[in-house]
C-alpha positions as CSV (number, residue, x, y, z in Angstrom):
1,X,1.2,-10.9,-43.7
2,X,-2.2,-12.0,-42.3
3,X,-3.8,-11.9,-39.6
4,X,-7.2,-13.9,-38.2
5,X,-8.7,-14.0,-35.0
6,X,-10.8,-17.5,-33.7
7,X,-13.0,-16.8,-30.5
8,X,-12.2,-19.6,-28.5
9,X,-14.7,-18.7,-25.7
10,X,-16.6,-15.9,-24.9
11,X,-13.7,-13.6,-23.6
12,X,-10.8,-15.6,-25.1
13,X,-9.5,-16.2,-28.9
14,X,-6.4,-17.4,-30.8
15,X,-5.0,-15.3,-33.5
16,X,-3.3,-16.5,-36.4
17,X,-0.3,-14.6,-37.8
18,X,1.0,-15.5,-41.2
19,X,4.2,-14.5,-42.5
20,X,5.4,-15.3,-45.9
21,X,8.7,-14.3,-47.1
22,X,8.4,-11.1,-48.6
23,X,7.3,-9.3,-45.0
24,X,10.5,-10.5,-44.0
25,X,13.3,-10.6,-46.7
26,X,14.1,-6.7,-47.1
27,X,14.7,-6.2,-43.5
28,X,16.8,-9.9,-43.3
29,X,18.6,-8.6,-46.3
30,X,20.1,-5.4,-44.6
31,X,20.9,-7.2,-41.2
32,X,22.9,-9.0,-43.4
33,X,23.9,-6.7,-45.8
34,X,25.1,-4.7,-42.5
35,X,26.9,-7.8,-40.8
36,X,28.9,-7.8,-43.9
37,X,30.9,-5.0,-44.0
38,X,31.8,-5.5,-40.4
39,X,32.3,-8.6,-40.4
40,X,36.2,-10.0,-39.5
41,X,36.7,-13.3,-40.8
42,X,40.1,-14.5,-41.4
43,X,40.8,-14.9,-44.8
44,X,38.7,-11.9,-45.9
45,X,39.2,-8.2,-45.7
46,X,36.6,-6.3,-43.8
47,X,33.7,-5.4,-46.0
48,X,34.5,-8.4,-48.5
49,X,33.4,-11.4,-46.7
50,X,30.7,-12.8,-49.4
51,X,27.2,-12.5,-48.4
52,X,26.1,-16.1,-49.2
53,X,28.7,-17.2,-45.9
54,X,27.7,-14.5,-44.0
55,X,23.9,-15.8,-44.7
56,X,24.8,-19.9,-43.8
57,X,26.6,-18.3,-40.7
58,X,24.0,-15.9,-39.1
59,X,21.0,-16.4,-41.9
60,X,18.9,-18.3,-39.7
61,X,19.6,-16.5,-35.9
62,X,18.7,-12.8,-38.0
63,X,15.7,-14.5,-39.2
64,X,14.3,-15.6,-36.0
65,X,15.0,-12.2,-35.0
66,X,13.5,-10.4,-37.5
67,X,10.1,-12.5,-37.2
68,X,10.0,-12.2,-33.4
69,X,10.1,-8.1,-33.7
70,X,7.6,-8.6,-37.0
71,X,5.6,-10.5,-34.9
72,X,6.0,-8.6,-31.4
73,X,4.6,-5.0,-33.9
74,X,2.0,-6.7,-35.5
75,X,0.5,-8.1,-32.3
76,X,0.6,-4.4,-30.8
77,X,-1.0,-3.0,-34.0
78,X,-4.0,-5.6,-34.2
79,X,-4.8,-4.7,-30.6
80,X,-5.2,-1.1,-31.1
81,X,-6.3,-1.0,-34.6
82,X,-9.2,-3.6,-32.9
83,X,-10.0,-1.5,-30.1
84,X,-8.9,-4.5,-27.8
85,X,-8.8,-4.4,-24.2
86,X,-6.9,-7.3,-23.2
87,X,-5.7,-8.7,-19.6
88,X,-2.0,-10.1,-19.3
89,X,-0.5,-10.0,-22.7
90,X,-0.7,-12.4,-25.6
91,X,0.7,-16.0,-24.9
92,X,2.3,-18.1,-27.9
93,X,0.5,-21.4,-28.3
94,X,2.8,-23.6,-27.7
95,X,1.2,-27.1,-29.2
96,X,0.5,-25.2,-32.3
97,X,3.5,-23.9,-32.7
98,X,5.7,-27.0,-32.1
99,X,6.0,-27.5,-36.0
100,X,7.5,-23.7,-36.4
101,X,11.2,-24.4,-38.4
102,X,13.3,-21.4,-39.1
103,X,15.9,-24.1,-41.1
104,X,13.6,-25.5,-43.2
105,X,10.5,-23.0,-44.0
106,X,10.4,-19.6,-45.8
107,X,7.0,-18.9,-44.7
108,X,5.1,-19.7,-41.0
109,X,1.8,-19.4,-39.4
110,X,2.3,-18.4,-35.4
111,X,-0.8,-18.9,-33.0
112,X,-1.4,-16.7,-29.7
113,X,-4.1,-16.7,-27.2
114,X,-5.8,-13.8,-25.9
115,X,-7.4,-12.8,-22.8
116,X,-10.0,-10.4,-22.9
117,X,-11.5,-7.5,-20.4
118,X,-15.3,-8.2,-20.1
119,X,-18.0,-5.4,-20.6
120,X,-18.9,-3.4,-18.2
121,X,-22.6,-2.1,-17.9
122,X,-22.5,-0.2,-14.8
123,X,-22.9,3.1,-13.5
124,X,-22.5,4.5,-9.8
125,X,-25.9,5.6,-8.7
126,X,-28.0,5.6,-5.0
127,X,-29.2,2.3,-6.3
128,X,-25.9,1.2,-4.7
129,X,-26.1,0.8,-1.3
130,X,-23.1,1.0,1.5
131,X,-22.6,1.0,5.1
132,X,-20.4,3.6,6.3
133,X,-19.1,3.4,10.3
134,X,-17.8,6.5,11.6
135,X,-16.5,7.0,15.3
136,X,-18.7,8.6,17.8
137,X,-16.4,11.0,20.3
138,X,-18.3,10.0,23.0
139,X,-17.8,11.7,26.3
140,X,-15.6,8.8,28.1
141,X,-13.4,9.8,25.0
142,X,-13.6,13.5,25.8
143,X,-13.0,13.2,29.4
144,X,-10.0,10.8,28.4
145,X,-8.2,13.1,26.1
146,X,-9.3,16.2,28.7
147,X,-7.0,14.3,31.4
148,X,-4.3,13.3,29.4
149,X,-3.7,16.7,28.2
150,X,-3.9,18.5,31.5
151,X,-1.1,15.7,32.8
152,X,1.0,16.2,29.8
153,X,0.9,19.6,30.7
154,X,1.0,19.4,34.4
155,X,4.0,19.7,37.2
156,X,6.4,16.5,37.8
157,X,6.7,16.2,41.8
158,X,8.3,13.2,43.5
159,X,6.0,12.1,46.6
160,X,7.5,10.0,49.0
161,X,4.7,7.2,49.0
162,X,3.2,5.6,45.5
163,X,-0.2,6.3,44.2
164,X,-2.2,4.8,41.6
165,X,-1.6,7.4,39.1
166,X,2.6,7.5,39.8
167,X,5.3,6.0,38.0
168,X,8.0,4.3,39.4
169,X,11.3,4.2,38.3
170,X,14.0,1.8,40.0
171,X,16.2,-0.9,39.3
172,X,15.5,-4.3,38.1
173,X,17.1,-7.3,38.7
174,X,16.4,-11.5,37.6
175,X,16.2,-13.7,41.0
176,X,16.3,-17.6,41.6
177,X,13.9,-19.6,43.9
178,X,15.8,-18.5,46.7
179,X,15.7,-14.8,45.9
180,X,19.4,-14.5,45.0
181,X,20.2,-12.3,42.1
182,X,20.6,-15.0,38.6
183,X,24.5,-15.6,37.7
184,X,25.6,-13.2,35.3
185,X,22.3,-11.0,35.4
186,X,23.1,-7.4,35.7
187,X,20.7,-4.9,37.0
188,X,18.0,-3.0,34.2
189,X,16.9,1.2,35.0
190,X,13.2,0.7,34.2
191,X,9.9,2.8,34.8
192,X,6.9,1.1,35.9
193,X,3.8,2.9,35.2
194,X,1.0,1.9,38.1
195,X,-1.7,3.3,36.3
196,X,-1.5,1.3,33.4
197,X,-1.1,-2.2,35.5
198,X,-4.6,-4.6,34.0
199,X,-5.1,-6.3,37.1
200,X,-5.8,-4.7,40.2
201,X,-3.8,-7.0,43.0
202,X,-0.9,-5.9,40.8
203,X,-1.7,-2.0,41.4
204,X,-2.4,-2.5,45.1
205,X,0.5,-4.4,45.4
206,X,2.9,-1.2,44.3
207,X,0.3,1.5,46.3
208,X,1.3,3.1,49.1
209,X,5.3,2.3,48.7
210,X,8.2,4.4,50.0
211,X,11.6,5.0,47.8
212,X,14.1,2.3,48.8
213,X,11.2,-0.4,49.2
214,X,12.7,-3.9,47.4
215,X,9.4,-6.1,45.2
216,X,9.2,-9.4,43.8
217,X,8.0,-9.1,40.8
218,X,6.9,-12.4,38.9
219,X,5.4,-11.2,35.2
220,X,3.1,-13.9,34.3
221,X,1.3,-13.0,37.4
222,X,2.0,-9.5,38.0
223,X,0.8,-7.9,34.1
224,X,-1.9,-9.3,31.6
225,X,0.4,-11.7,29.5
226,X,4.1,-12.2,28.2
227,X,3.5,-9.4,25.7
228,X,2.4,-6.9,28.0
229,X,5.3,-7.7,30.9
230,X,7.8,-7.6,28.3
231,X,6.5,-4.1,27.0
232,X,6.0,-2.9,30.5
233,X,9.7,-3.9,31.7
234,X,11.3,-3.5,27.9
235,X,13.1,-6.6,28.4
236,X,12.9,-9.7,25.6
237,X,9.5,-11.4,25.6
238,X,11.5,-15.1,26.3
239,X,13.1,-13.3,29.1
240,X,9.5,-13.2,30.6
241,X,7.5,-15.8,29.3
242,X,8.6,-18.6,31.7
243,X,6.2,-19.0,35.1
244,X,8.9,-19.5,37.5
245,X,10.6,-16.2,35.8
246,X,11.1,-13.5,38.8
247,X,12.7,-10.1,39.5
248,X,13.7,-8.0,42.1
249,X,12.5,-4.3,41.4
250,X,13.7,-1.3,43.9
251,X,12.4,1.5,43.5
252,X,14.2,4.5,43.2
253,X,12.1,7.3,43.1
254,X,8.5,7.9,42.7
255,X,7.0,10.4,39.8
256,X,3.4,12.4,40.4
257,X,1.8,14.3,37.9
258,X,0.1,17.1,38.9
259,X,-2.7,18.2,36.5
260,X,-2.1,21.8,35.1
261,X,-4.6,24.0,36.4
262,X,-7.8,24.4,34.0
263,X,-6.8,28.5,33.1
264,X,-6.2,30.6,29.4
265,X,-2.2,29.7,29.5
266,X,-3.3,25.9,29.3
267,X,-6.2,25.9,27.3
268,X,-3.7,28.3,25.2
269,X,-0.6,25.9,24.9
270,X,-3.4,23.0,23.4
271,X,-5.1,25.0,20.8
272,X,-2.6,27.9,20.5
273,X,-5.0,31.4,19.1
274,X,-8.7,29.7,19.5
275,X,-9.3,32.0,22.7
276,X,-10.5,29.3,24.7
277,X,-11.5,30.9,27.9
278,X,-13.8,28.2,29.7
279,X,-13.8,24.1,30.6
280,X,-16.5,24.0,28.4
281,X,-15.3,25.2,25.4
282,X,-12.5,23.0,25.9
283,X,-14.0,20.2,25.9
284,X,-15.8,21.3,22.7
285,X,-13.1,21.9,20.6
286,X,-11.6,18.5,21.8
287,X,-14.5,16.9,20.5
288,X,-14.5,18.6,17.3
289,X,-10.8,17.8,17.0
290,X,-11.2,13.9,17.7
291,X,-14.0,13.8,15.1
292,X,-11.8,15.5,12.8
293,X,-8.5,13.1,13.1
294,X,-10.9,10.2,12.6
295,X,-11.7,11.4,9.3
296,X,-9.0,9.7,7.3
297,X,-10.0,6.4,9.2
298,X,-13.3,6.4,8.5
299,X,-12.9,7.2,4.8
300,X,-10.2,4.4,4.4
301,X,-12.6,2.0,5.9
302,X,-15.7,3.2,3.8
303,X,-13.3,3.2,0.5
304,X,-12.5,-0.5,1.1
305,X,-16.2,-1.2,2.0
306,X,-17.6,0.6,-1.0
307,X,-14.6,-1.4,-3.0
308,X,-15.9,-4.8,-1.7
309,X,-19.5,-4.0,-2.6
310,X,-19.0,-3.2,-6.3
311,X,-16.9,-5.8,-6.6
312,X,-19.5,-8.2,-5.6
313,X,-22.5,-7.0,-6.9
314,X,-21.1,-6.1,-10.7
315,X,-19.2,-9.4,-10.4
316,X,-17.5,-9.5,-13.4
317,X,-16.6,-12.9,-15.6
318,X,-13.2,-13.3,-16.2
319,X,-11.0,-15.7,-18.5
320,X,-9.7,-17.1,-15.6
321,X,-8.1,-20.5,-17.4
322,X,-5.8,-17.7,-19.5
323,X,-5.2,-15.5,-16.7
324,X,-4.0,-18.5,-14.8
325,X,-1.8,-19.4,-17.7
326,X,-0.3,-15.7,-17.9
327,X,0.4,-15.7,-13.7
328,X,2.2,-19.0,-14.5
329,X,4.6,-17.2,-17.4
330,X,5.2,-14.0,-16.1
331,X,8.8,-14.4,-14.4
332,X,7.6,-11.1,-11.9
333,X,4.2,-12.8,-10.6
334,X,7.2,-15.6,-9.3
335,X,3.8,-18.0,-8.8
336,X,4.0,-21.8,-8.8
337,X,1.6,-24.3,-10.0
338,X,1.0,-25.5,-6.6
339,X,0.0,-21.6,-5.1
340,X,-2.1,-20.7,-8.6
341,X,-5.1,-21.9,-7.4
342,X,-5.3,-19.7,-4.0
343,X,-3.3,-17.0,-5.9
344,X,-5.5,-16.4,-8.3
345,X,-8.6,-15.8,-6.5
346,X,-6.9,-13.0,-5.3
347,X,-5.3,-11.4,-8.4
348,X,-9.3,-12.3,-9.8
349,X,-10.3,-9.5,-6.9
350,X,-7.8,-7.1,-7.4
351,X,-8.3,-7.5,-11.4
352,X,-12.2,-6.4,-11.2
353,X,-11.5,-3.6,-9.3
354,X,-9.3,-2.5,-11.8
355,X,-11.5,-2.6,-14.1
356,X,-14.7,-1.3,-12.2
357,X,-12.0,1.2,-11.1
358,X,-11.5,2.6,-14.8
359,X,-15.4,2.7,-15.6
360,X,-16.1,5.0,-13.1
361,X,-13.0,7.2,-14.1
362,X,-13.6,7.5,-17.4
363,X,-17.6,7.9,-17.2
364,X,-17.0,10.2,-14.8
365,X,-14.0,12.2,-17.0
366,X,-11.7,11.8,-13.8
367,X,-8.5,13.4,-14.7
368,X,-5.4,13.9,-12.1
369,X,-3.2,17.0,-13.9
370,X,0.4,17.6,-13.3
371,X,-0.1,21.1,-11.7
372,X,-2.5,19.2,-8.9
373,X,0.5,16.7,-8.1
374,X,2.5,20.3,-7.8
375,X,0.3,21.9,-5.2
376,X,0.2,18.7,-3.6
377,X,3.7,18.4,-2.8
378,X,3.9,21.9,-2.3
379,X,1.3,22.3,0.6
380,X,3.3,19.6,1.9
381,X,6.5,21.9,2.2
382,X,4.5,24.7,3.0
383,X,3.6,23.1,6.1
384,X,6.7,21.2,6.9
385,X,9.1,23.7,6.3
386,X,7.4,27.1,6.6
387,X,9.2,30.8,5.2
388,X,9.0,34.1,6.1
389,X,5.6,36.1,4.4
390,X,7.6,38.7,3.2
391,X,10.5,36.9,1.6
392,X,10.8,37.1,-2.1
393,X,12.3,34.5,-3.0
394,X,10.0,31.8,-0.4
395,X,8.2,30.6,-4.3
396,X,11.1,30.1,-5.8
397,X,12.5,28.0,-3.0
398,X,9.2,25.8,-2.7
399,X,9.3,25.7,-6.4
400,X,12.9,24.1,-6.8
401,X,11.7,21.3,-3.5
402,X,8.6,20.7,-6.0
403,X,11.2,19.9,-8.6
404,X,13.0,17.5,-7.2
405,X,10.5,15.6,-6.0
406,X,8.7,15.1,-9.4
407,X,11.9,13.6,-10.3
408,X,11.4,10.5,-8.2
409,X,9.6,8.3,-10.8
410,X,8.3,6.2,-7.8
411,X,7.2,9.0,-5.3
412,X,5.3,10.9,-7.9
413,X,3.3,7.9,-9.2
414,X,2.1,7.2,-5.2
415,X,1.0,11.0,-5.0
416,X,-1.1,10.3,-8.6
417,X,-2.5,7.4,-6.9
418,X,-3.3,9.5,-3.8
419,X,-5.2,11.7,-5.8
420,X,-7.0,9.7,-7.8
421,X,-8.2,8.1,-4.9
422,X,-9.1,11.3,-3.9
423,X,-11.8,11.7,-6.3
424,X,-13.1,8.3,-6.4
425,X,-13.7,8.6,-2.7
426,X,-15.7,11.9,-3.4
427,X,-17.2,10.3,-6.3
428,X,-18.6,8.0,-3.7
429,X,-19.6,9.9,-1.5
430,X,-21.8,12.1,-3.8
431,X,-23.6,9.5,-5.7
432,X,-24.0,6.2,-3.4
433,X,-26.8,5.7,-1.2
434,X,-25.0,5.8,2.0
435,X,-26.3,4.2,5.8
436,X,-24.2,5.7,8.8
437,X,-24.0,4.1,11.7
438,X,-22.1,5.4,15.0
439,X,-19.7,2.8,16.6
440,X,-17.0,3.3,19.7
441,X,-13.7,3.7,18.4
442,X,-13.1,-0.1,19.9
443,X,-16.1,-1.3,17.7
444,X,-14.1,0.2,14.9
445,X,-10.8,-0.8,15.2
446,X,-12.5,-4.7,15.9
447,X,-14.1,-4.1,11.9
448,X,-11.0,-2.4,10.5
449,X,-9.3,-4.9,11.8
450,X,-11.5,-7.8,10.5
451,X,-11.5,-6.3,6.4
452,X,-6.8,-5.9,6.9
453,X,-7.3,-9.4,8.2
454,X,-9.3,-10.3,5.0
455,X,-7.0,-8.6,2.7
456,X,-3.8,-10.0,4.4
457,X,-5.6,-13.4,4.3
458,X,-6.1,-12.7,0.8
459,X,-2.3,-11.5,0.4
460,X,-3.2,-8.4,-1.5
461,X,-3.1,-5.1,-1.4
462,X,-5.0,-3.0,-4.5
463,X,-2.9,0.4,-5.9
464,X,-4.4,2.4,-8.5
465,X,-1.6,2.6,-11.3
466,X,-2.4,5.4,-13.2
467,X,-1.1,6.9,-16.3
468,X,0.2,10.7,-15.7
469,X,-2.1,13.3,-17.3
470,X,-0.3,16.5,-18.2
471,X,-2.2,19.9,-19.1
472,X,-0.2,19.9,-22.6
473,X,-1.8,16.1,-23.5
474,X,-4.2,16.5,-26.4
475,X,-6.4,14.2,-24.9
476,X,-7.2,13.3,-21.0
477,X,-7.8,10.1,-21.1
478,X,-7.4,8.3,-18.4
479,X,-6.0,4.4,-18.9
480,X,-5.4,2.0,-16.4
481,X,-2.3,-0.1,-16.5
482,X,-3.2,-3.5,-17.2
């Protein structure tokens, strides 16, 4: 057997595989030498049916056979022993291969096209430059998380008159034109919160109202929009979304929060053994908290910025007529000919990363070992389900948890991913040349929101696929799934 290799562009080729009949004829001969003695053809004993029959019945399928598996090895072989990083997988040229003819020919030439990964000269340095927005606890934020925890805290009392910081709670019911309940609508128990009404006609409107009072409530008018009225009321958004739509709402009884009092048993219930004693270091360690939760937002943000800016400025050459090809053959992608086109620019994105992705782990030796996925999953339990100090037998019991979990195939490979995200993201952050800038949390959300609505625009979402290195491997290598 032979194989030759014609670059057909400059990351593409065709290889040539040439079987005559000797690679073949051994292993046809014991397929048929084994479909012989069990063979059960009437007219012939088992194990005597003569081999020329059981060659004109079956000669030809076992030969295709044969040849496909011949050809599937040899393909994998001349990869590796070629050191070649290919994209998709080989793809059978189908115009040269039209004149293939297992009934007439005892020796054939197969063609298949190849996709190649391009090279990669590239190396994370400060020469790279990357934005990175993190949220600025500002005091409106403080002072907004100071008041919502003293009326989480505080005493429920039930005034007799409605302020602008009460809740109602009271019946509500659909009326006609006419102010007569709607056939067949039955009264809804609802809360309406007054301090979270948009427009202020709407909270002056319920201000200042005794239990028993009767409202007309129309919900285009009375809240921001549909969405809002039918989260406010919980009813359907088409049961509100109609102008003329009105209800009658009586209310019931009338909820006040009164804000716990600013002493060591409150500050003590929010950050349970920090010995806050004064307003002031409250409202520190609120701060510090805030900036602390926004951590795994920022650095999901700067990860997809920092993702976006390699991907642009290394910008990578693919063989995108091949790839297009490949996404057209493989039964999972499920693409058609009419989506390839706006498909593929996206599997183009996520296929560049993947490679850049790789570079950077293997020049940077990034390894992800068994024991790390362990502690991981262990933390996890130590945190969600936590034992006594003193009992013996607590390691054992996190040990058989860790244990199951590493035998879900699907849950382990996420936590691989998590990790090696990990240490990209730290890779990152110690080698980029990084600009901060402080934004509100609104100006945030507004530019996380803009790079999901590029990726969901795009219809893709990356995940690092990574194969699982284990501490008795001889080698730690890590290889990207292509």
């Amino acid at each position: 057997m032979n194989i030759t290799r014609e670059n057909t562009g400059e990351l593409t080729a065709t290889l040539k595989i040439e079987i005559t009949q000797p690679d073949y004829e051994e292993k046809v001969n014991k397929v048929l030498r084994d479909y012989q003695h069990k063979a059960n053809i009437p007219g012939f004993r088992p194990g005597k049916v003569p081999v020329g029959m059981i060659r004109k019945m079956y000669g030809k399928a076992i030969l295709a056979d044969e040849i496909n598996t011949l050809i599937s090895e040899s393909l994998a072989s001349y990869i590796k022993d070629e050191n070649i990083e290919v994209l998709g997988n080989p793809l059978p040229n189908q115009e040269k291969n039209a004149g293939v003819n297992f009934e007439l020919q005892d020796s054939f030439e197969f063609y298949f096209d190849l996709g190649f990964a391009p090279k990669i000269d590239f190396t994370l340095s400060d020469a790279i430059k990357v934005d990175r927005y993190l949220i600025k606890v500002d005091d409106e934020m403080v002072e907004r998380y100071f008041e919502d925890s003293r009326r989480r805290f505080g005493k429920s009392i039930h005034p007799e008159v409605s302020g602008e910081e009460d809740m109602l709670s009271g019946e509500l019911i659909e009326i006609d034109a006419e102010g007569r309940p709607v056939e067949g609508s039955a009264g809804k128990e609802t809360m309406l919160n007054i301090s979270k009404l948009e427009k202020e006609e709407s909270k002056k409107s319920v201000t200042g109202l005794a239990k028993g009072t009767r409202i007309v409530i129309k919900p285009l008018e009375f809240f921001k929009d549909a969405d809002d009225a039918a989260k406010s009321l919980t009813l359907p958004k088409e049961k509100v979304e109609h102008e003329a739509t009105a209800f009658e709402f009586t209310i019931k009884d009338i909820f006040h929060i009164d804000p716990a009092d600013l002493d060591e048993e409150f500050f003590d219930k929010i950050y349970p053994g920090k010995d806050i004693e004064t307003e002031e270091q409250f409202r520190d360690f609120i701060r510090k908290d805030a900036a602390a939760s926004f951590v795994g937002e920022t650095d999901k943000l700067f990860f997809n910025q920092v993702t976006k800016k390699l991907i642009e400025e290394i910008n990578l050459p693919l063989p995108d007529e091949f790839l297009k090809r490949w996404l057209l053959e493989n039964r999972e992608a499920k693409i058609s000919v009419e989506d390839i086109d706006r498909e593929y620019v996206h599997f183009a994105e996520s296929t560049k990363w993947q490679l850049i992705e790789n570079k950077v782990l293997m020049d940077n030796k990034v390894v992800v070992m068994e024991e790390e996925v362990r502690n991981y999953i262990k933390s996890y339990f130590l945190n969600q389900i936590p034992l006594p100090m003193d009992d013996p037998e607590a390691d054992k019991r996190y040990d058989s948890l860790v244990d199951t979990v590493m035998k879900n195939e699907e849950q382990v490979r996420k936590i691989y991913n998590e990790l090696y995200s990990a240490k990209l993201l730290d890779l990152f952050k110690n080698n980029l040349s990084i600009t901060d800038h402080e934004v509100t949390y609104e100006e945030f959300v507004n530019l996380a929101s803009a790079a999901y609505m590029h990726d969901h625009d795009h219809d893709h979402e990356h995940e690092h696929e990574h194969e699982h290195t284990h501490e008795h491997e001889d080698e730690h290598q890590h290889e990207h799934k292509k």
